[in-house]
C-alpha positions in Angstrom: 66.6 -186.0 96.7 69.6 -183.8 96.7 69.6 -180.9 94.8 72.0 -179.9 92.4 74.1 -176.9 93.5 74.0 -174.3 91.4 77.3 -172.8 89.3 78.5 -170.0 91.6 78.5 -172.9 94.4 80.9 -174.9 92.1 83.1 -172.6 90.7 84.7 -169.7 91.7 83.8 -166.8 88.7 86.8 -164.8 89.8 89.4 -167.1 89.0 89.2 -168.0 85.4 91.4 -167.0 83.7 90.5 -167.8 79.8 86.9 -165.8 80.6 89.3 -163.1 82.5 90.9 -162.7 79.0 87.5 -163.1 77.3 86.0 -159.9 79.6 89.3 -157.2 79.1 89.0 -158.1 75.3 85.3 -156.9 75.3 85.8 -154.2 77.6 88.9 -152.8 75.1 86.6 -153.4 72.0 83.9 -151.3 73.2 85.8 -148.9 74.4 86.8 -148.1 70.5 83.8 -149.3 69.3 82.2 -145.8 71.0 84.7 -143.7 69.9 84.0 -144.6 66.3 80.2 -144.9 66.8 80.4 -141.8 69.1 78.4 -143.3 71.5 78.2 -142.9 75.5 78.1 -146.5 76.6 78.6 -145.5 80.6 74.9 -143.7 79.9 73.6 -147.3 78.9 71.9 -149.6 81.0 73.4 -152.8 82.0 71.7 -156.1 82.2 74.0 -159.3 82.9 73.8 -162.3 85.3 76.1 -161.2 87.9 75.5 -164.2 90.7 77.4 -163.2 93.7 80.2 -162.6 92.5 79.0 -159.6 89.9 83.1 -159.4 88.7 81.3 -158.3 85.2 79.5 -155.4 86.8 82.9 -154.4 88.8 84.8 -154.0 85.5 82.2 -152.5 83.2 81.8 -149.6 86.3 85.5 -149.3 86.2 86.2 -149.1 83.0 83.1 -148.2 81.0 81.8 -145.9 83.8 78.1 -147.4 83.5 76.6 -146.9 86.6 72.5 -147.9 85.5 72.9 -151.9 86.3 70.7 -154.7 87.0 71.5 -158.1 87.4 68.6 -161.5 86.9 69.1 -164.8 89.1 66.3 -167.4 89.8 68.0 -169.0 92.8 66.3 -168.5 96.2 69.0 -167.4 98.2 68.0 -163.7 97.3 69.3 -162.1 100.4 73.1 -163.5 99.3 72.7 -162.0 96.0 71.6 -158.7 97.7 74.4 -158.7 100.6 77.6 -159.0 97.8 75.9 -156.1 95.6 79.1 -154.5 94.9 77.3 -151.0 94.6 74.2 -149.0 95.6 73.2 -148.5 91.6 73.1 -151.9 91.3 69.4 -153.5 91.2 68.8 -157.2 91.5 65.9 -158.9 90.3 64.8 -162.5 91.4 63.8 -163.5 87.7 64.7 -165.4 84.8 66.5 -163.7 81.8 62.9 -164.8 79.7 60.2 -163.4 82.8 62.2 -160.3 83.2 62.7 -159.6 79.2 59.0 -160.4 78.7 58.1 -158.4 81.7 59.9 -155.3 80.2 57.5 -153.2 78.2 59.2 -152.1 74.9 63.0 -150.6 75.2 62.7 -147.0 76.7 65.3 -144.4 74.7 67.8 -145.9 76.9 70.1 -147.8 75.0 71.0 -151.6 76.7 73.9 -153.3 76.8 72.6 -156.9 77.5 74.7 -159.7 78.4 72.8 -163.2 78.9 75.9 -165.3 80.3 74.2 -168.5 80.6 75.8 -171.5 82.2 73.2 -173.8 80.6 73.7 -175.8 76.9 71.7 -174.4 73.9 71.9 -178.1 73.0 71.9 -181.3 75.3 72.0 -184.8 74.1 70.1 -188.1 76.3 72.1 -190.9 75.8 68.9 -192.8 77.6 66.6 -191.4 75.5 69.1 -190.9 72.1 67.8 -187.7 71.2 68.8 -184.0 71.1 67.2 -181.5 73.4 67.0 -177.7 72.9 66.9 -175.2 75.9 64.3 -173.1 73.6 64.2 -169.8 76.1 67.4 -168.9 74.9 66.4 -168.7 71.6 62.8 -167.4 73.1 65.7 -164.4 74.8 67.3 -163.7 71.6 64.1 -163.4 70.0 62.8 -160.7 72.4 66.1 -159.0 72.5 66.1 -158.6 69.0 62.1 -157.4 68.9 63.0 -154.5 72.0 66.4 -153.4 70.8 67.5 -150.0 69.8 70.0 -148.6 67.5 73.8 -148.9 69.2 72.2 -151.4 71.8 74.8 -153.8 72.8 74.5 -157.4 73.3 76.3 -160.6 74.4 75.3 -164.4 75.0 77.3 -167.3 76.4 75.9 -170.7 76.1 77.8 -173.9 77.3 79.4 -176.1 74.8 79.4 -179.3 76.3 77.6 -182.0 75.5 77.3 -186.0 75.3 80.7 -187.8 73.8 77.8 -190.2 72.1 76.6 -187.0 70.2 77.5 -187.1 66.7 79.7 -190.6 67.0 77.5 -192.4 64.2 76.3 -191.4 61.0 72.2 -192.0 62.8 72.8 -189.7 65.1 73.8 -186.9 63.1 71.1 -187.2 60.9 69.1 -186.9 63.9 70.1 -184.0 64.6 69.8 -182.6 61.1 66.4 -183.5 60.7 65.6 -182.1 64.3 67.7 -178.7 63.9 67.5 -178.3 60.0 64.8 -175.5 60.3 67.3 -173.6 62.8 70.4 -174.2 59.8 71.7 -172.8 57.0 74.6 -173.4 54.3 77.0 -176.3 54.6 75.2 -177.1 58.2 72.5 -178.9 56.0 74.6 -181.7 55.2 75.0 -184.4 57.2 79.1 -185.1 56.3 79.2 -181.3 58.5 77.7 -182.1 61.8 80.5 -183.0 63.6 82.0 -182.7 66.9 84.9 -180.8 65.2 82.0 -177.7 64.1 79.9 -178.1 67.1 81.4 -174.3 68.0 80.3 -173.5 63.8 77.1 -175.1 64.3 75.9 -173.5 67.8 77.2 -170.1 66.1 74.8 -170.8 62.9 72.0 -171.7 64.9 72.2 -168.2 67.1 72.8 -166.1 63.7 69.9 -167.4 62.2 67.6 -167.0 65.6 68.5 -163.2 64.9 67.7 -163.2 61.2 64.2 -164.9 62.0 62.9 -162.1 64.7 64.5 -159.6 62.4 62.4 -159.9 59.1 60.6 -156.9 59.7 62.6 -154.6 61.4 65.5 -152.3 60.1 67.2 -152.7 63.4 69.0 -155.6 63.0 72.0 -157.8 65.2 75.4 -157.2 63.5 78.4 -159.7 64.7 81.6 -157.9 66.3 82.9 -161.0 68.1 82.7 -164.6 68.9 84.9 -166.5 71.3 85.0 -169.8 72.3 87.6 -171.1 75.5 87.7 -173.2 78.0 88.3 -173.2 82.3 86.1 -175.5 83.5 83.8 -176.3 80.4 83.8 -175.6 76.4 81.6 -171.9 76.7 80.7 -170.3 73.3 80.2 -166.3 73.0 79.0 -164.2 70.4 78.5 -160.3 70.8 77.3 -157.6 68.6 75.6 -154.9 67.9 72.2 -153.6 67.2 72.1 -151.0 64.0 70.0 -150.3 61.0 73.3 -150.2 58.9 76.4 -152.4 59.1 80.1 -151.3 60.7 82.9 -151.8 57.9 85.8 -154.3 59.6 87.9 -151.3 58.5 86.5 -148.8 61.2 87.4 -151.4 64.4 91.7 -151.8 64.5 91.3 -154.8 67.0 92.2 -158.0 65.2 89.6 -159.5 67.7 86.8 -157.7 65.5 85.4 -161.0 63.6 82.1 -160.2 61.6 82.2 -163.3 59.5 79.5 -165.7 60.4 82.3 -168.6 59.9 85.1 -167.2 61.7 85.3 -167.8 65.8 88.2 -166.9 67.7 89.6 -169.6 70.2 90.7 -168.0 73.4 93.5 -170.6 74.7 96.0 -169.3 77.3 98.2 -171.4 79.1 98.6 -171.4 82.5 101.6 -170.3 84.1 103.4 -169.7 87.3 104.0 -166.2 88.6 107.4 -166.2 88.2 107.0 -167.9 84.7 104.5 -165.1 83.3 107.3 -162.5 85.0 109.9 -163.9 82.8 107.9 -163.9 79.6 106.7 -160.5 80.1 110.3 -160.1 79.9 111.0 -161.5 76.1 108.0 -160.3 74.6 109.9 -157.9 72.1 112.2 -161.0 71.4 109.8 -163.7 71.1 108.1 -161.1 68.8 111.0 -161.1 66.6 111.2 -164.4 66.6 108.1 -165.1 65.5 108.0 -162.3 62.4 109.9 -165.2 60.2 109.1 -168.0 62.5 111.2 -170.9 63.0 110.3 -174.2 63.1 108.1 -175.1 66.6 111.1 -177.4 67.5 114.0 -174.7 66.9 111.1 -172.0 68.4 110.9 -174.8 72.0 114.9 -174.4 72.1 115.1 -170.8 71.8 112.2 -170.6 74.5 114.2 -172.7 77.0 117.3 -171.5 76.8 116.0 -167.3 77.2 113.5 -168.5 79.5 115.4 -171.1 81.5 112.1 -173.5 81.9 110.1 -175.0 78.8 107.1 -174.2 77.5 105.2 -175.9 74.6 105.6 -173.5 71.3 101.4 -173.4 70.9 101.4 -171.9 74.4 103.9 -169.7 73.5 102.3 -168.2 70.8 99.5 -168.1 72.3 100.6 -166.4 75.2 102.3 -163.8 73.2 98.9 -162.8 71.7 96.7 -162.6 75.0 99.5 -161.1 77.3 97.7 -157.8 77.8 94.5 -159.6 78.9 96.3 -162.5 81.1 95.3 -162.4 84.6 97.5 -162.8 87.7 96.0 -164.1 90.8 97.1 -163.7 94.4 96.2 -164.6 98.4 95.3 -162.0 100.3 94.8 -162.3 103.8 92.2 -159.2 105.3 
């Protein structure tokens, strides 16, 4: 039987661009998040999945100076992970994310920044079998996580959002899944008429939020939401990050409009994707397309205007959303060493 190869054999972590924008938003919101908290994040510990690639620990050296880092893979080629160790302060352990977070003993005075980016579902659905399946050691993670945490520890999770195109198509199904998950919701999410494909990203979002609540019950320390993203290069990934603290941040204290602590609100990270000389020539216009946009047009008159500054077109969502996630865009090239 031929085993399936895992994610870093399939994709390239480097080059994706919507999870490029993702990481530079999170790096620039913790960068102000420790100037208000006045908090030392390069003296935290960080804990991430960095496969072979470890891009994540490159750019959280670089620009959040942490330099205490360890990094969790299961796979068996352990000598691979060890070769493309990108530095010397860098320790990799052959465990899961559950085995090593189990293994820890409680949270030293260190604070953590934790990021568990899984490339697994929180949720599958069998077609074969018609019925829902939960990976439960993600919520068995968050659940330690929350138990070990200290004040101003900082944590992230990614889960995949893809699942069956069967899910949710008939009214059985979804009250499958709401008598299977109903312990897990809350609010609207208890009705049937809500689970939908449409707030699958709501639903997986609900379903994380309350994991927190319930290993939080008798604790002071508790999970506060900065930020959830959802995007897409390859596959629909959902991520949620936040902040461990016995009192809550007012929205007012964080200027970054990418600071979402509503447990209904996710922001969809949607870049197009351009040439080089296309993302040249809108780096151009960004002060006029600005403009533009303070009384906008309509998205027909908007299209014009785009193609005749421009001189190529370019649909007026991509556009817009361009002109929101230029800072964070990434630019790829060949290099031959």
């Amino acid at each position: 039987m031929t085993l399936s190869k895992p994610s870093f054999q399939k994709i390239n972590y480097m080059l994706r661009p919507r999870k490029q924008v993702e990481r530079k938003i999170i790096i620039e919101l913790f960068q102000e998040l420790q100037t208000v908290l006045r908090i030392d994040i390069k003296d935290y510990q960080y804990i991430g999945l960095g496969s072979v690639y470890y891009y994540d620990f490159i750019l959280f050296n670089k620009f959040l100076k942490i330099t205490d880092m360890v990094s969790l893979d299961l796979e068996s080629c352990v000598h691979r992970f060890e070769f493309n160790k990108p530095f010397d302060f860098v320790t990799f352990k052959n465990l899961s994310t559950t085995d090593f977070l189990n293994s820890e003993p409680a949270w030293s005075d260190k604070n953590r920044f934790v990021w568990l980016d899984y490339d697994s579902r929180l949720i599958d659905y069998s077609a074969i079998a018609k019925r829902f399946i939960l990976t439960k050691y993600i919520l068995e993670d968050i659940g330690t996580v929350s138990r070990k945490s200290n004040e101003n520890d900082l944590f992230i999770l990614t889960v995949s959002m893809d699942i069956h195109r069967q899910a949710f198509a008939n009214i059985n199904v979804r009250n499958q899944f709401l008598n299977q998950f109903k312990p897990y919701l809350s609010g609207e999410f208890k009705s049937v008429s809500n689970i939908t494909l449409n707030n699958y990203r709501y639903i997986i979002q609900n379903i994380l939020l309350n994991t927190f609540k319930n290993n939080e019950t008798n604790q002071s320390i508790k999970f506060r939401k900065l930020f959830s993203f959802n995007y897409e290069d390859t596959t629909p990934m959902y991520t949620l990050g936040g902040i461990f603290r016995s009192d809550e941040i007012p929205d007012s204290s964080l200027s970054s409009h990418f600071v979402q602590q509503g447990e209904d609100v996710i922001t969809d990270i949607d870049v197009p994707l351009l040439t080089y000389r296309e993302k040249l020539k809108l780096d151009q216009a960004i002060d006029y397309f600005g403009q533009q946009l303070s009384t906008p047009p309509p998205d027909d008159v908007l299209e014009q205007l785009a193609t005749n500054k421009l001189g190529f077109e370019i649909d007026c969502l991509d556009l817009k959303s361009y002109l929101k996630y230029y800072r964070y865009y990434p630019q790829y090239y060949e290099g031959i060493i």
